[in-house]
C-alpha positions as CSV (number, residue, x, y, z in Angstrom):
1,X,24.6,-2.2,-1.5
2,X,23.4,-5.3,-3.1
3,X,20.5,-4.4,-5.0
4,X,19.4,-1.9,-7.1
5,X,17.5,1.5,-5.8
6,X,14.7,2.9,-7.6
7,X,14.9,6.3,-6.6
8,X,11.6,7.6,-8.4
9,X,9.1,4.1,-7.2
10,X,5.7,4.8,-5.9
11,X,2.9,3.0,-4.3
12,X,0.2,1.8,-5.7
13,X,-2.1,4.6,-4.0
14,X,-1.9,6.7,-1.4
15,X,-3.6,4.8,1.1
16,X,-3.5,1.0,2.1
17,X,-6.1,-1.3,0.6
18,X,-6.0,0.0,-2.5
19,X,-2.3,0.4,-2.4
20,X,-2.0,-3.8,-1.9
21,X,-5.0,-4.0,-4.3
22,X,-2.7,-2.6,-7.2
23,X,0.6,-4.2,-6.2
24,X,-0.5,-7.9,-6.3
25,X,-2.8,-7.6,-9.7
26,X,-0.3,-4.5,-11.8
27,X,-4.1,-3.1,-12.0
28,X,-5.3,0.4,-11.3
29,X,-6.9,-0.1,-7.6
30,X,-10.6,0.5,-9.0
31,X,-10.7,-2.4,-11.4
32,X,-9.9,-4.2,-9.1
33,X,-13.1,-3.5,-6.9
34,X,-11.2,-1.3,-4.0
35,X,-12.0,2.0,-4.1
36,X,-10.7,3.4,-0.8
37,X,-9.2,1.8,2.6
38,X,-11.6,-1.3,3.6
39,X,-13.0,-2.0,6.8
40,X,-14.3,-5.7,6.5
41,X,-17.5,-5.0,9.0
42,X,-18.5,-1.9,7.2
43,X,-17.8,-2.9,3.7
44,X,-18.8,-5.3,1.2
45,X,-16.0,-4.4,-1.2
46,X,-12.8,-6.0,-1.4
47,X,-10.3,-7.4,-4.0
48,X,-12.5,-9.7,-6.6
49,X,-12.4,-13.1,-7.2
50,X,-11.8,-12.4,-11.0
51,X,-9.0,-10.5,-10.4
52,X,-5.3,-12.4,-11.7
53,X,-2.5,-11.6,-8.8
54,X,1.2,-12.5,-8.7
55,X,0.6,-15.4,-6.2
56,X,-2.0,-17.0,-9.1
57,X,0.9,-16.5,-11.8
58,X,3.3,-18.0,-9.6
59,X,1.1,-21.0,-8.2
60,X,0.3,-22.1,-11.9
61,X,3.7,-21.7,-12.5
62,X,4.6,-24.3,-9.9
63,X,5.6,-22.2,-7.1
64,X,4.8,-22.4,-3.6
65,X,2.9,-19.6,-2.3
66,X,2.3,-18.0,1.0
67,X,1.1,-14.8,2.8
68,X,2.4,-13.1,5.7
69,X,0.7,-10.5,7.6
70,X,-1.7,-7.9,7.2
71,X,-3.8,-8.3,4.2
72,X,-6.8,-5.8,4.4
73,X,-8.2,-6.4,0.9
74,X,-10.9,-8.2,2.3
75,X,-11.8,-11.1,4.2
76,X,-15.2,-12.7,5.6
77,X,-16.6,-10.7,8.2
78,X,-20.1,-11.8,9.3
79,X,-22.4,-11.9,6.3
80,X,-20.2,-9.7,4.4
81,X,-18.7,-13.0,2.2
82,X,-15.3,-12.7,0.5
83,X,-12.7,-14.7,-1.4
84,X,-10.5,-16.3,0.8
85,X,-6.5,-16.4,0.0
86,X,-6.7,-19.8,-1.1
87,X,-9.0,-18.2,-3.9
88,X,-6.4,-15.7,-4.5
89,X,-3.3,-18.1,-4.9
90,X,-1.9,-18.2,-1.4
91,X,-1.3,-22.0,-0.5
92,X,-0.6,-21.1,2.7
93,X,-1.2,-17.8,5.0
94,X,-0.6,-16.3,8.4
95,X,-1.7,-13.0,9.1
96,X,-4.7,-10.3,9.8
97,X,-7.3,-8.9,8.5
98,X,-6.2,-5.2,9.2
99,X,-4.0,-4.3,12.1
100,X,-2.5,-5.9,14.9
101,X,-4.5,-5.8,18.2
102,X,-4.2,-4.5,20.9
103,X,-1.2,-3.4,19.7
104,X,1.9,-4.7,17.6
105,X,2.9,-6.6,21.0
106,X,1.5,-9.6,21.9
107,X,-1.5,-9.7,19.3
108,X,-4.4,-11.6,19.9
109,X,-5.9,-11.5,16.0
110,X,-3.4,-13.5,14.4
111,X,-5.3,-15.7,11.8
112,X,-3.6,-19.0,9.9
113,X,-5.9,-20.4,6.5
114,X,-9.1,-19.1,8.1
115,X,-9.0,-20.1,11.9
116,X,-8.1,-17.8,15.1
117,X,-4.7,-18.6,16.6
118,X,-5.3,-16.3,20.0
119,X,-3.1,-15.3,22.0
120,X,0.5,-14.7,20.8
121,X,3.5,-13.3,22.4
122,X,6.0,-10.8,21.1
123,X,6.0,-8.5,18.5
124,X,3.7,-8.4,14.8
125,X,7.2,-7.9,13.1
126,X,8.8,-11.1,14.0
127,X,5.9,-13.2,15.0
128,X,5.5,-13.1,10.8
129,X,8.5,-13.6,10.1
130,X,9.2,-16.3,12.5
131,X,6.1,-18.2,10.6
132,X,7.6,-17.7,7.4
133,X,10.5,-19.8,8.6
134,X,8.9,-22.4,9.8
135,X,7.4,-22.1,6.3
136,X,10.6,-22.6,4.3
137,X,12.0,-25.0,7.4
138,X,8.8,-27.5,6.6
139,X,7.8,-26.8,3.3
140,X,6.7,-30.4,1.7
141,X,8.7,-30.2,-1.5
142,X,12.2,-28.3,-0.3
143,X,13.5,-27.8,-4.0
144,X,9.9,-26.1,-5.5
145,X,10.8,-22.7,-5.9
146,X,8.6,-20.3,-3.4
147,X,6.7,-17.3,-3.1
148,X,6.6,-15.7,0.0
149,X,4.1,-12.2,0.1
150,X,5.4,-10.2,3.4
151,X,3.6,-7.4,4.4
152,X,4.8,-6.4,8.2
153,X,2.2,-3.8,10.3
154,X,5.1,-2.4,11.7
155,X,4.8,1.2,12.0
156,X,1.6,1.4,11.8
157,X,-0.3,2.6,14.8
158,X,-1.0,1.0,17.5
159,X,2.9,1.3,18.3
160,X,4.4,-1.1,20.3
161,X,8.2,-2.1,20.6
162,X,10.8,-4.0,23.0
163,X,11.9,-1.3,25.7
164,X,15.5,-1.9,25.0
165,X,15.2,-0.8,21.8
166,X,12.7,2.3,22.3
167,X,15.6,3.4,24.5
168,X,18.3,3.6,22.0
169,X,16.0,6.6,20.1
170,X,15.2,8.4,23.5
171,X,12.4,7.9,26.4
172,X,10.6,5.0,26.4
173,X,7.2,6.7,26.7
174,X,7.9,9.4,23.9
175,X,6.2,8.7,20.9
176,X,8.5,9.1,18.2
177,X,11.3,6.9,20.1
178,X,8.4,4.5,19.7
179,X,7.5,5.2,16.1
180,X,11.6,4.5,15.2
181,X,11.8,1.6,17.2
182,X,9.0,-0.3,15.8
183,X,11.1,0.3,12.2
184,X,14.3,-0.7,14.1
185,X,12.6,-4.3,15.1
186,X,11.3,-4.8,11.4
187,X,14.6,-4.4,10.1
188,X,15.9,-6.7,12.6
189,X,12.8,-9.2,11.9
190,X,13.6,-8.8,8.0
191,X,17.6,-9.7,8.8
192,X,16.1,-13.1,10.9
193,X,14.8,-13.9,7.5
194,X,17.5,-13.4,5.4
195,X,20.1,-14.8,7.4
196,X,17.9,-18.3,7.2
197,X,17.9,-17.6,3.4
198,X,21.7,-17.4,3.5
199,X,21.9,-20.3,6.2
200,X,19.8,-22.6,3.6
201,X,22.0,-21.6,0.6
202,X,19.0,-19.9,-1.0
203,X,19.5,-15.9,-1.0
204,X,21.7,-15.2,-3.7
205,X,18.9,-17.4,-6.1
206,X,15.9,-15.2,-4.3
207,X,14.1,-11.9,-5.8
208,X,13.7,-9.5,-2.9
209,X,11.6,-6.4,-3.6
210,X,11.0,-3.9,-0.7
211,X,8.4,-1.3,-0.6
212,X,5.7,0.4,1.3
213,X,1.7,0.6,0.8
214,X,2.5,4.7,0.5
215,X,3.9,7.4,2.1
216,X,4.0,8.7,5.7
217,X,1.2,10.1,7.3
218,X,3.4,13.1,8.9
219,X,4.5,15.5,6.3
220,X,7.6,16.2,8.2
221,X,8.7,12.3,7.1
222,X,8.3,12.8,3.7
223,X,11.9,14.5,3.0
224,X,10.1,17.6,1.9
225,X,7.5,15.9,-0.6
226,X,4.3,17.9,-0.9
227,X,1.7,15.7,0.7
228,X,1.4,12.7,3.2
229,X,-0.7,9.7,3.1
230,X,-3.7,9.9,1.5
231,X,-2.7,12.5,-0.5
232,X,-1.5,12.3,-4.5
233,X,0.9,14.8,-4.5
234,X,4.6,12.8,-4.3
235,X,4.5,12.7,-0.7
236,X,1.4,10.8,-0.3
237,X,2.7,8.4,-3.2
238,X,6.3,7.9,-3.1
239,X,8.0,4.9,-1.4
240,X,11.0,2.8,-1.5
241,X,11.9,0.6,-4.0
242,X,14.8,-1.8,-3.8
243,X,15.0,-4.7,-5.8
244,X,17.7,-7.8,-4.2
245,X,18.7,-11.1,-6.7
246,X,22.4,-11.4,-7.2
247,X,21.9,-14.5,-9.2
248,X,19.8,-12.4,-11.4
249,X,21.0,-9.0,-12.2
250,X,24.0,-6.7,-10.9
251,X,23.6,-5.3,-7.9
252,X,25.1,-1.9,-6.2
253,X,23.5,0.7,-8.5
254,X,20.6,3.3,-8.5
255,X,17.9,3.5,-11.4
256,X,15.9,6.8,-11.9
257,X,13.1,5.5,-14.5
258,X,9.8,6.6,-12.8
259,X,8.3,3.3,-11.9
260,X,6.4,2.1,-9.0
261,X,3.7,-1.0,-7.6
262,X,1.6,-1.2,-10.1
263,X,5.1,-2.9,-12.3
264,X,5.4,-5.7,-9.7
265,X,3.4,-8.3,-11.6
266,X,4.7,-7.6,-15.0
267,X,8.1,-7.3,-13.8
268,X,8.4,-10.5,-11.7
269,X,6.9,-12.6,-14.6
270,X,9.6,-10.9,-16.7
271,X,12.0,-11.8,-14.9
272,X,10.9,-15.3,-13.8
273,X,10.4,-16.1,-17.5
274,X,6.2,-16.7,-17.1
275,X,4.0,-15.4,-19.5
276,X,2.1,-12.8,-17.8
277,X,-1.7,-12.8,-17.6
278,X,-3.7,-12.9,-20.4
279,X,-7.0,-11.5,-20.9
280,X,-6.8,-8.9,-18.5
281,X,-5.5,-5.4,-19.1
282,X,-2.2,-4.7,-16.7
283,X,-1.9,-1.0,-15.9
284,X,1.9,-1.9,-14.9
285,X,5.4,-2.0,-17.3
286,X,7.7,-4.8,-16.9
287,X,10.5,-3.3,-15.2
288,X,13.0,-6.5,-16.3
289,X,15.1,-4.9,-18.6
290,X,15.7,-1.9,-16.3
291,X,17.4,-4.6,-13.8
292,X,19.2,-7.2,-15.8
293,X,20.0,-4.0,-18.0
294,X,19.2,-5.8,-21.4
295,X,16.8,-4.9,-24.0
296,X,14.4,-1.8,-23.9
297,X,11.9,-0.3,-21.6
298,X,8.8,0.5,-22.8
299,X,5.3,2.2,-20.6
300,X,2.7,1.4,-22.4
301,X,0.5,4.1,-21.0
302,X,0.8,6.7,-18.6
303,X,1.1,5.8,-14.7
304,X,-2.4,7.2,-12.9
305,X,-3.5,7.0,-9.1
306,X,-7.2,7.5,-8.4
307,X,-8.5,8.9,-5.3
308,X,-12.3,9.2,-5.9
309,X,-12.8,10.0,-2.1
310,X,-10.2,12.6,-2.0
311,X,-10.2,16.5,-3.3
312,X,-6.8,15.2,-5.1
313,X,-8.8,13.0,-7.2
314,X,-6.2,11.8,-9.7
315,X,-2.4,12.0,-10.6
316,X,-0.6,10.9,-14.3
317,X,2.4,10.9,-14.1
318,X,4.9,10.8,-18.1
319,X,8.5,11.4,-17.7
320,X,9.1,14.2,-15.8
321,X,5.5,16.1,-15.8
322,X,2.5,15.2,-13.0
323,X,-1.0,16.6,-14.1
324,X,-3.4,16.6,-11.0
325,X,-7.2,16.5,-11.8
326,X,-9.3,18.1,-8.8
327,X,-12.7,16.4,-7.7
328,X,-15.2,18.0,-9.1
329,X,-18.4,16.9,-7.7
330,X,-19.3,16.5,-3.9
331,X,-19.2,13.7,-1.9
332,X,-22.3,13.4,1.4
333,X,-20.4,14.3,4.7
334,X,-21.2,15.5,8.2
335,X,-18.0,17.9,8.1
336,X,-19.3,19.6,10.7
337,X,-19.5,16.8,13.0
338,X,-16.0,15.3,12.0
339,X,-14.7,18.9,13.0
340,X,-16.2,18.8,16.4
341,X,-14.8,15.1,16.7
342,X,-11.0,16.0,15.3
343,X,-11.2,19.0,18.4
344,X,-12.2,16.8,21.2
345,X,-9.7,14.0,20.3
346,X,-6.9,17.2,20.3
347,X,-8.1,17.9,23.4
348,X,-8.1,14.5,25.3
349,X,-4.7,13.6,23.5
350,X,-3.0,17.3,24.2
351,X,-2.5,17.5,20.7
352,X,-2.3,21.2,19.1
353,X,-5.9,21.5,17.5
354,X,-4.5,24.1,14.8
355,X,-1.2,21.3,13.8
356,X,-1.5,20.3,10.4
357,X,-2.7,16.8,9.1
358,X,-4.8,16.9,12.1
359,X,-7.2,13.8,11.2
360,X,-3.8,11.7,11.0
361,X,-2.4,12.7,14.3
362,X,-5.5,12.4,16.0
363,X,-5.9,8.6,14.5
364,X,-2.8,7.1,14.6
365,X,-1.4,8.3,18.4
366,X,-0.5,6.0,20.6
367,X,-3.4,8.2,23.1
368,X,-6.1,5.9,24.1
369,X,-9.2,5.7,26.4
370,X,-12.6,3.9,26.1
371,X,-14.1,7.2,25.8
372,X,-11.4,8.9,23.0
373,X,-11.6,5.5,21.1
374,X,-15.5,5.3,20.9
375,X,-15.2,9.2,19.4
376,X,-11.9,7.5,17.2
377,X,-14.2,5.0,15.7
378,X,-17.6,7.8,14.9
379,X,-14.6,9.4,13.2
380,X,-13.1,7.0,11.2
381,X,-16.6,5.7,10.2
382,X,-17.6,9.4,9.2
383,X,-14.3,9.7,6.8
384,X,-14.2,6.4,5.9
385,X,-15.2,5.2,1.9
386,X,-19.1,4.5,1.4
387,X,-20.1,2.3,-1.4
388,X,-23.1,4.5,-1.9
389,X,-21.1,7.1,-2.9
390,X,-20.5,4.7,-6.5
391,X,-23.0,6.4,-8.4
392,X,-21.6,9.9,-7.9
393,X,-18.2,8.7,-8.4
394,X,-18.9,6.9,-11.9
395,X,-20.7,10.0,-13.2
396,X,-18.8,13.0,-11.9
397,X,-15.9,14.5,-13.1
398,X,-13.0,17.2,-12.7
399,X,-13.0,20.8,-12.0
400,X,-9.4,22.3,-12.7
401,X,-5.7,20.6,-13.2
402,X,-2.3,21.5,-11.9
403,X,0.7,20.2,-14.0
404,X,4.0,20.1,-12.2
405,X,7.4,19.5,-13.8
406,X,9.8,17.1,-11.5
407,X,12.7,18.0,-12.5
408,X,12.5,21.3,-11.7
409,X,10.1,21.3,-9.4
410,X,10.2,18.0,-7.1
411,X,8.8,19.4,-4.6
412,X,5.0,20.8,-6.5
413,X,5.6,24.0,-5.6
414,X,4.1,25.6,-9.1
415,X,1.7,24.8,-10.9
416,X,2.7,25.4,-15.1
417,X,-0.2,24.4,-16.4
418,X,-1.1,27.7,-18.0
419,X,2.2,28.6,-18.6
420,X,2.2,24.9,-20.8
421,X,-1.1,24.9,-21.9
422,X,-0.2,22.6,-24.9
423,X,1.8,19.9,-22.5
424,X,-1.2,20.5,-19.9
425,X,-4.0,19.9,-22.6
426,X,-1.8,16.5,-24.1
427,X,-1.8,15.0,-20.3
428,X,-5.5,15.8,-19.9
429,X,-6.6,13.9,-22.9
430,X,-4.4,11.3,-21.6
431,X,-5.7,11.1,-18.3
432,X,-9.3,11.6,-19.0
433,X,-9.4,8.3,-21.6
434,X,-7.6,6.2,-19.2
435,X,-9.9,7.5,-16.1
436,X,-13.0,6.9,-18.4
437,X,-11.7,3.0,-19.2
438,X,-11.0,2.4,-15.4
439,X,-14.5,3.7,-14.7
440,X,-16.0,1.4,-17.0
441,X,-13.9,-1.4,-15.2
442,X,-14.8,-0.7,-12.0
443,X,-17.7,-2.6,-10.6
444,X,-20.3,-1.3,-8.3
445,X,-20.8,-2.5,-4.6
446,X,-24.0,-2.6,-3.2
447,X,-24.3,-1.1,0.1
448,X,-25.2,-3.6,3.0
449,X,-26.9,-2.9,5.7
450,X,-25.1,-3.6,9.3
């Protein structure tokens, strides 16, 4: 009631590393050197050195800065080298490479600034958050103004919660009692850390911004948005935005502009007063004005998510139209294989083989056996991004567009374009220069063997 609610905000892409790739630079996820979700052991890729991201800004600004939980835009794995946090403007971090493991409860792959911790007890949730008090509780200078980067695993799967709150959402065994649970213990874990921001006269004088890395892999959580995770239709894309600083801007309202991830970095040196990056081309809007509700908002170009590994290859989105490009060259993949994989892992986890989103449920239930998780890992390692694919990518192109209008449509139901060719044909140009400069942008990975 506090804050202000962007009700049209989006991630930065429909998936996860790329998602926290765009959030932390204000970059399109390919110039930044993530293409698709990032395994650290498969993949040389991750989020480049050169790369300018909010903790940077905010370190050189005199801020302290810190990191809290998963990361998964790469980090040293083997002989696969990356930048560590330090390089990316983190003074300070405490969290994981990817997810928690075995589960969100009692995780054993906790890292803090590059060593194992082992063994930890309780939950991902507030295991983070209780290291980001201790944080603020024993930072060295108590008055330098801080920057704390939160990214909770919760709900991701594994899921894992306390009993006693499974319970208040149904049976403790069923699944989506689970799934709510592990969202009722993050809140509770995100109210721990406000109440010590209150407690240490600080709240009121702190930006909050909440969001997600993109939408919900079950359609049916999506309130009716076409698409889930990994898709770019809205459902695949949009996510909550609620930005908190009663010292800074009034509070208790709802803003409509379509905005999303990609603002974060423009936005927060706006409001902070710090000259944002220069020398590097931001794909994000400062979204200042919008929220101390002074002055006048201006996009400088279209927003556009890129998919290169998905049939939904791209989405611009200006004003209230969407125009979605369609891959149009073909990617190397056993499909047949992955088929037979998806309909043993129904099988083994009782799951109906004909449900929709199928890949999703199979990889993200809370089913598990040494036998269903060695076929789990085959399939994830079939679907998942291949830096070879790079050259195809870079050259290739689109086969057809869809425009959408969502204001009348929110839900993509029809696609206008030939009944607005002209609007359709304006958007294409739009989309096809801006794809053609992040293309340039992008670098290429070389493949490494394993």
């Amino acid at each position: 009631a506090r804050g202000v609610r962007f009700t049209d905000f989006h991630a930065g892409a429909a998936v996860c590393s790329p998602s926290r790739a765009t959030l932390l630079t204000g970059r399109q996820n390919l110039r930044t050197g993530i293409y698709g979700v990032l395994q650290d052991h498969w993949h040389n890729m991750h989020l480049l050195e050169r790369e300018v991201t909010i903790a940077e800004v905010l370190q050189q600004a005199g801020y302290g800065t810190a990191h809290f939980g998963k990361w998964h835009i790469g980090m040293t794995s083997g002989k696969r080298k990356k930048p560590t946090l330090q390089a990316h403007g983190f003074d300070y971090w405490f969290g994981l490479s990817n997810g928690a493991s075995p589960s969100h409860k009692d995780p054993v792959n906790f890292i803090r600034n590059g060593k194992r911790v082992g063994p930890m007890k309780g939950y991902s949730c507030q295991i983070v958050v209780s290291d980001a008090i201790h944080w603020l509780e024993t930072k060295a200078n108590p008055d330098q103004p801080f920057f704390m980067n939160i990214w909770f695993n919760e709900p991701h799967h594994k899921l894992a919660a306390p009993a006693e709150i499974v319970s208040l959402y149904g049976d403790i065994q069923d699944e989506a009692a689970i799934y709510s649970a592990t969202i009722d213990n993050t809140d509770r874990a995100i109210g721990r850390l406000v109440a010590k921001l209150q407690a240490m006269g600080k709240l009121d004088n702190t930006l909050i911004i909440y969001s997600s890395d993109h939408g919900s892999y079950r359609p049916d959580r999506n309130g009716g948005l076409n698409g889930n995770k990994g898709s770019n239709f809205q459902g695949g894309l949009r996510s909550p935005g609620i930005f908190f600083w009663p010292d800074g801007f009034r509070g208790g309202r709802v803003e409509n502009t379509p905005s999303g991830s990609v603002d974060l970095l423009p936005t927060i040196c706006g409001l902070a007063g710090i000259d944002k990056p220069t020398d590097v081309h931001l794909d994000g809007a400062d979204l200042s004005p919008l929220l101390i509700e002074k002055g006048t908002f201006k996009r400088s170009q279209p927003m556009l998510w890129l998919s290169p590994w998905s049939g939904h290859l791209a989405t611009l989105r200006e004003g209230n139209y969407t125009l979605m490009g369609y891959r149009g060259y073909q990617l190397p993949s056993d499909q047949a294989r992955k088929n037979a994989l998806l309909q043993q892992m129904a099988k083994m986890a009782s799951i109906d083989p004909r449900a929709p989103n199928l890949g999703s449920r199979v990889t993200n239930t809370t089913f598990s056996s040494p036998e269903y998780n060695r076929l789990k890992s085959e399939f994830v390692r079939l679907r998942t991004f291949q830096e070879a694919w790079i050259p195809t990518i870079k050259t290739g192109g689109f086969s057809r567009f869809a425009l959408y209008d969502l204001s009348t449509d929110p839900l993509q139901k029809r696609d206008i374009s030939k009944q607005q060719p002209e609007v359709t044909e304006r958007l294409k140009k739009k989309l096809l220069t801006l794809y053609q400069d992040i293309m340039a942008d992008a670098p290429d990975w070389e493949p490494l063997a394993n």
